[in-house]
N, C-alpha and C positions, 0 to 999 in steps of 0.2 A: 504494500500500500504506500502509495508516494508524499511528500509531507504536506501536500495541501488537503488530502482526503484525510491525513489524519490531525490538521487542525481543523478542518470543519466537524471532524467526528467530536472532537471537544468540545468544540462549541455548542453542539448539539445536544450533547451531555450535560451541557449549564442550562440547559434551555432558548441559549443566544437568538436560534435560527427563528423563532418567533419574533421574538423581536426583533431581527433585523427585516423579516419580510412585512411585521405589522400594516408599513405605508406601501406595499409594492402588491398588497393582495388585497384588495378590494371586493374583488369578485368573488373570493373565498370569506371575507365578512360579513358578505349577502346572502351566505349558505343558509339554510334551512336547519341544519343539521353541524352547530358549530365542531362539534366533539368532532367529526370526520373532515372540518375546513381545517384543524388544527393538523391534525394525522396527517391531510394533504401535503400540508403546506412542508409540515416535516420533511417526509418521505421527500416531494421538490427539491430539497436544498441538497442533497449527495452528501455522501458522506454518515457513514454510524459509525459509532461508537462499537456494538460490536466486530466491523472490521478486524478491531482487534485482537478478539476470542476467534476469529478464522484464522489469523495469518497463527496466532500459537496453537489451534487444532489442527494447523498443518504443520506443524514442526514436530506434534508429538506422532503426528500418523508418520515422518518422517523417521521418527529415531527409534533407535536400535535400546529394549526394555523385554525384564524378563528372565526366565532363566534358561531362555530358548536364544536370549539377546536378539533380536529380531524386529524387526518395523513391522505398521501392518500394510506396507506396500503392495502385499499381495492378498488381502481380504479380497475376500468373495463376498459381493454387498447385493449378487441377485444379477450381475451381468458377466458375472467373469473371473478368475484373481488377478488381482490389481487393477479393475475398472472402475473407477470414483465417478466422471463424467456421467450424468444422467442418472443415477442409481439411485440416489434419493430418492426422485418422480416418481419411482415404480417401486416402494417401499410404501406400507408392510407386503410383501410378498411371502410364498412358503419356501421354504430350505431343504431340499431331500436328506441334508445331513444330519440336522437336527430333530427331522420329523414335527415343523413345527412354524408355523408363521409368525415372522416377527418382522420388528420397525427396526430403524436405524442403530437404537441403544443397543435395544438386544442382540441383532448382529455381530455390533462392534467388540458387546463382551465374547462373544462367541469369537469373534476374530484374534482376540486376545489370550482366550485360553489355548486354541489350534496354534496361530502363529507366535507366540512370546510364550508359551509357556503357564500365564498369569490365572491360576482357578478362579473361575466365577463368581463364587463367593468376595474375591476379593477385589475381582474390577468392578464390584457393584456397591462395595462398600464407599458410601458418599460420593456416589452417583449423579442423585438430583439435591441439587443449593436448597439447605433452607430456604423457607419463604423470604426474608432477607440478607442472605447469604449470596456470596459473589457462587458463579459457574463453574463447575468444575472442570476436571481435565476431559472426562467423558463426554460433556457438554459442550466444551469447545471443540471435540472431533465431529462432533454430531453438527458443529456449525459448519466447520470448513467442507465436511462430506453435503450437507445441504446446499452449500451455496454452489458447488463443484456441478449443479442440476439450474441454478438461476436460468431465470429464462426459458425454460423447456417446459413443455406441456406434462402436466400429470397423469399417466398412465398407471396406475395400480390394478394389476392383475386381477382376473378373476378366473380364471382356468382352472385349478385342482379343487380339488374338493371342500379341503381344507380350507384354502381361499375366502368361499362361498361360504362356509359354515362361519369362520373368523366376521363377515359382513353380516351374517341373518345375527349372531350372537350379539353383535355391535349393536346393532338396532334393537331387540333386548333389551339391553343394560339402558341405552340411550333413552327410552321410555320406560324405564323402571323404577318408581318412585320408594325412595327409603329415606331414612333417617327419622329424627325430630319433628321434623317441620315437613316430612312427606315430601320433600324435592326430588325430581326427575332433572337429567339433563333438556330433555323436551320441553320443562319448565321457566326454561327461557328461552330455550333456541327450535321453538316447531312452528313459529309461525311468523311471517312477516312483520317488518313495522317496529315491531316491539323494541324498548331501551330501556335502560338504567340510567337514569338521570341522562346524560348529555352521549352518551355510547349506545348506538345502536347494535341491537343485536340480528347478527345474522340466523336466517332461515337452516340449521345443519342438516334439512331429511331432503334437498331437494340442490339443484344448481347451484345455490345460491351460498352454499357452502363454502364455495370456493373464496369467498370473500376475506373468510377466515382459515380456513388449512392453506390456501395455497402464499400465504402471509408468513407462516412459521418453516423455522423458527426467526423468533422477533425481539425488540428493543422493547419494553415496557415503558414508559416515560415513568410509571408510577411505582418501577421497581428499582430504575437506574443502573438493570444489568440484562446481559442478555440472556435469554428463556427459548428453553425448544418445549415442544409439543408435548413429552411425558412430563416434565414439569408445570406444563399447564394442565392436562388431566389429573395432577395430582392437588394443584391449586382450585378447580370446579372444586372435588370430591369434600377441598376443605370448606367453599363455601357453602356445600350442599348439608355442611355437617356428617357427611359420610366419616367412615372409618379410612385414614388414608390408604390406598393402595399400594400394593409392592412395588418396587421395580420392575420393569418388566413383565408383567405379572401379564397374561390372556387379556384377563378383564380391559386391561387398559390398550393393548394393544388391538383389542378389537375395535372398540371406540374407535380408534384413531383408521384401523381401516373402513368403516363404518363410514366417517367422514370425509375421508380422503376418497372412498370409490365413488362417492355423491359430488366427489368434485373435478373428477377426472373429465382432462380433456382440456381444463384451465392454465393457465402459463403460471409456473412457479415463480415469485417473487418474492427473495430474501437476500439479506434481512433488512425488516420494514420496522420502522416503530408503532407500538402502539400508543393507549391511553398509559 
């Protein structure tokens, strides 16, 4: 990343890029809908702040850890070993290796115990950031393997069986109301229109999904760090009051293919900020 993308990234990180576009965005003042004039306006100016969680999740995919000492240059992410390009798009897919579909996390741990040697148990250990905790090293592989798909249309698989059952289950959970307060994720995300104060929410059972999967992973403005997708499944479940979920865990990666195949076909865009 070259030094002007990464003091705009700063600057963005203070907040600055509002205010410097304040006088220069008129037209996004007139929004209807200020919460996404703001997001706009962000996203406009180039430059995040997590740039910088990519350019170090590609140092780490680059070096030699483990007791195999090994890079995971040669992960198998669903297109190949050693293919990063596009892999993301077409994540969660199924694995004949592991008998089992998974997203990007769960690959990469899988990546990690085959090529470095590293058990499972312990590439998952502090996995996903506390709710205000910076990203971890996981996390920042998970950005530089996403952005490595920028650009490219979302293609997630539906051929195997498995596939298809991961999507019917996803849809499940997505309307299944639990906790205290009887929350569903469909409890804010099944129908147009709907917001939370100044944030609208996207429609996740139909196109319009894409709005928000094809977004992550993303900048939060209200976390001030960067966030992928099981860390935001694990953030819903908290405000659901749910019990939080495992890592990795079916449940949540269903969800995420759930979503992700309801948005196939959209052009991936990361990383975005949000609210």
């Amino acid at each position: 990343m070259n030094v002007q993308r990464k003091i705009k990234a700063a600057l963005a990180a203070a907040g600055v890029p509002a205010l410097l576009l304040m006088g220069a965005a008129s037209a996004h003042a007139q929004s209807s809908d200020p919460g996404s004039a703001y997001i706009q306006m962000m996203n406009e100016m180039g430059g995040n702040p997590a740039d910088f969680n990519i350019d170090d999740g590609r140092a780490l995919w680059q070096k030699k850890a483990g007791p195999k000492n090994a890079s995971l240059e040669q992960c198998d992410l669903g297109l190949g070993p050693g293919v990063v390009k596009g892999a993301y798009a077409q994540l969660p897919r199924y694995f004949a290796d592991t008998g089992r579909v998974q997203d990007a996390e769960s690959r990469i741990v899988t990546c990690m115990e085959q090529l470095q040697g590293i058990p499972a148990k312990q590439a998952e250990k502090g996995a996903l950031a506390d709710h205000n905790g910076n990203p971890s090293a996981l996390e920042d592989m998970v950005l530089y393997v996403a952005k490595e798909s920028d650009g490219m249309p979302i293609a997630i698989p539906q051929s195997t069986p498995q596939e298809k059952a991961a999507y019917e289950n996803g849809k499940k959970l997505f309307f299944y109301r639990a906790g205290p307060f009887s929350f569903s994720c469909a409890a804010c995300h099944a129908e147009s229109g709907k917001r939370i104060r100044v944030s609208l929410l996207p429609n996740l059972t139909n196109a319009e999904a894409a709005q928000s999967y094809a977004t992550w992973p993303a900048y939060p403005n209200s976390q001030g760090v960067a966030r992928t997708l099981e860390w935001r499944m694990k953030a819903c479940a908290r405000q659901q009051r749910w019990p939080v979920p495992k890592f990795t865990s079916d449940a949540v990666i269903d969800l995420i293919e759930y979503m992700g195949v309801n948005s196939n076909g959209a052009k991936l865009t990361t990383p975005t900020f949000k609210r």
